[in-house]
C-alpha positions in Angstrom: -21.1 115.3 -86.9 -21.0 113.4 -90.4 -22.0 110.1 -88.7 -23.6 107.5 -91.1 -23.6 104.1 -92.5 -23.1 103.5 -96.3 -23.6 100.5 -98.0 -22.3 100.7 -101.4 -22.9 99.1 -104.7 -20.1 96.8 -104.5 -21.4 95.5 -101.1 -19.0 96.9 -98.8 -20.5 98.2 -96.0 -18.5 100.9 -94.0 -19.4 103.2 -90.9 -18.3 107.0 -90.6 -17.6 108.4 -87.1 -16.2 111.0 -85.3 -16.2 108.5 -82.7 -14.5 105.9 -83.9 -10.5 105.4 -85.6 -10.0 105.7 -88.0 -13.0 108.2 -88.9 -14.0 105.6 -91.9 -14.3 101.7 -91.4 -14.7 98.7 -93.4 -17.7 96.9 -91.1 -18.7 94.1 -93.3 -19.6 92.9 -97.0 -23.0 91.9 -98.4 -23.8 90.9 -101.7 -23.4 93.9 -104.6 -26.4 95.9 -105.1 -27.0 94.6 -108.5 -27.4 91.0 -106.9 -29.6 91.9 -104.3 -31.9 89.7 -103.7 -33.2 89.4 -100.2 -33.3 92.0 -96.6 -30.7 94.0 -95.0 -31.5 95.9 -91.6 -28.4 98.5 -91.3 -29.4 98.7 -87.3 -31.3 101.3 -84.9 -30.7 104.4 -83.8 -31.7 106.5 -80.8 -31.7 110.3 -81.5 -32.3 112.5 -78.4 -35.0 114.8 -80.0 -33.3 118.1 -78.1 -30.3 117.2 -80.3 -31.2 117.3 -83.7 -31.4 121.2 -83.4 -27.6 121.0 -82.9 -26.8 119.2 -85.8 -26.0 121.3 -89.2 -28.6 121.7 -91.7 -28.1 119.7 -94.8 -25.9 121.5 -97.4 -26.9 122.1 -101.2 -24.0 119.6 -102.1 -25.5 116.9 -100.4 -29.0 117.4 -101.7 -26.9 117.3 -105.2 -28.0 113.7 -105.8 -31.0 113.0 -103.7 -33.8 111.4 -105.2 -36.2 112.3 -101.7 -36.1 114.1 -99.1 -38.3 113.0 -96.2 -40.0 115.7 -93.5 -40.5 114.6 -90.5 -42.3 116.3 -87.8 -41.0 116.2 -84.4 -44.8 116.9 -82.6 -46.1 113.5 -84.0 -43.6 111.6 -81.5 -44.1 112.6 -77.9 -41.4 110.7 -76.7 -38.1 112.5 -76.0 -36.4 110.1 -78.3 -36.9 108.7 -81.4 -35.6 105.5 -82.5 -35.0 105.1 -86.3 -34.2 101.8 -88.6 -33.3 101.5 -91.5 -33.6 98.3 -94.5 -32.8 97.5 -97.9 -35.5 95.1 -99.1 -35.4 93.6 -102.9 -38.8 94.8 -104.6 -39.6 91.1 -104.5 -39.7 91.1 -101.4 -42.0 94.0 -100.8 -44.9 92.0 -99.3 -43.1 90.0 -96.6 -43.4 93.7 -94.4 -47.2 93.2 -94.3 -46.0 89.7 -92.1 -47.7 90.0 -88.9 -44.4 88.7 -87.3 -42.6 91.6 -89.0 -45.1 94.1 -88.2 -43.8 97.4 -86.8 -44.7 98.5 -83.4 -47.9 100.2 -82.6 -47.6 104.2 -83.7 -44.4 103.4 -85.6 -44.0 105.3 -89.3 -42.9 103.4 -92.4 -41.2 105.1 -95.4 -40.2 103.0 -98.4 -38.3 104.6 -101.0 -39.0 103.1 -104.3 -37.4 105.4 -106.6 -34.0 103.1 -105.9 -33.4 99.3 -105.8 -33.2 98.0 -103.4 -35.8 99.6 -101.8 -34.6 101.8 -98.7 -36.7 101.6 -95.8 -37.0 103.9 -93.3 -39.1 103.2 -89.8 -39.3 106.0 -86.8 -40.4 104.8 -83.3 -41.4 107.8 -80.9 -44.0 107.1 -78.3 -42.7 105.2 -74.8 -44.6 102.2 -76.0 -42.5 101.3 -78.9 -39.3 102.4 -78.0 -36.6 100.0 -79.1 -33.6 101.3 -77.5 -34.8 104.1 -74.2 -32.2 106.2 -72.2 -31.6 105.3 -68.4 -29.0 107.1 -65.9 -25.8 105.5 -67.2 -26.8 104.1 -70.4 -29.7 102.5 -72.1 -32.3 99.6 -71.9 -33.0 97.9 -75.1 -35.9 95.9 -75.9 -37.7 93.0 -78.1 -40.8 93.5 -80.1 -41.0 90.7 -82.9 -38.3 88.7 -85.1 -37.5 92.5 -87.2 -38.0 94.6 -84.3 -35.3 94.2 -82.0 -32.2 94.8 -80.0 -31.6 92.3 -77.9 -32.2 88.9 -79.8 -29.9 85.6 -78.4 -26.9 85.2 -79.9 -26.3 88.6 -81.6 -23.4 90.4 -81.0 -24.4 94.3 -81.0 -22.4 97.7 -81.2 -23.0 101.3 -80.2 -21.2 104.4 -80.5 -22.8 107.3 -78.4 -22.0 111.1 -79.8 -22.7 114.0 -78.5 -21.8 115.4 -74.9 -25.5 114.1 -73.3 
């Protein structure tokens, strides 16, 4: 489906859809990667577990480059959805995601990827109770855990793109 968002090193931040036109688009600009010096959450996505079957297997060009490749098993989330987020945090930084305020969810797994900087986190959600963003017939209810975990906060403009025929 070859949907993703990349933050680069120049700090252009663009989103890649077959959803959206045109395919590639300029969403915003940060600071350059070399400056880095503080948090960036990308956003949160909700994967219908069924679907990840239907999407192709990585290919050996775009493991070319990777410094990790993180396995996830699908049996340690018994929800039928996963919600995933995604950071940049500045090694500095590191501690503030022991903050009690900043705290994931109950049953939610961190990855930080340290090989990189800024540091790449990575955070599933996949049990009922700490679902961030949960299917309903004709769309979706999103919720509010603390100051980082959330997808409804006041005076936040959101987006979604929905893909796939589900």
């Amino acid at each position: 489906m070859g949907s993703h968002t990349s933050y680069h090193k120049d700090g252009n931040i663009f989103r890649t859809s077959p959803m959206i036109k045109p395919k590639t688009r300029r969403i915003g600009k940060c600071l350059p990667l070399n400056d880095f010096a503080t948090w960036y959450q990308f956003g949160t996505s909700m994967i219908l577990k069924e679907s990840i079957t239907e999407y192709p297997c990585l290919k050996d060009r775009n493991l070319r480059d990777s410094l990790r490749i993180i396995e996830v098993n699908l049996n340690d989330y018994p929800s039928k959805v996963l919600n995933i987020l995604v950071e940049l945090i500045n090694p500095k930084m590191k501690d503030l995601l022991k903050f009690e305020n900043l705290s994931p969810p109950t049953d939610a797994k961190t990855y930080v990827i340290e090989e990189v900087q800024p540091f790449i986190v990575i955070t599933i959600l996949g049990h009922d109770h700490n679902l961030l963003i949960k299917p309903q017939i004709g769309g979706f209810t999103v919720s509010h855990y603390n100051s980082r975990f959330s997808t409804n906060r006041k005076d936040v403009d959101y987006t979604y793109e929905v893909i796939g025929s589900r």
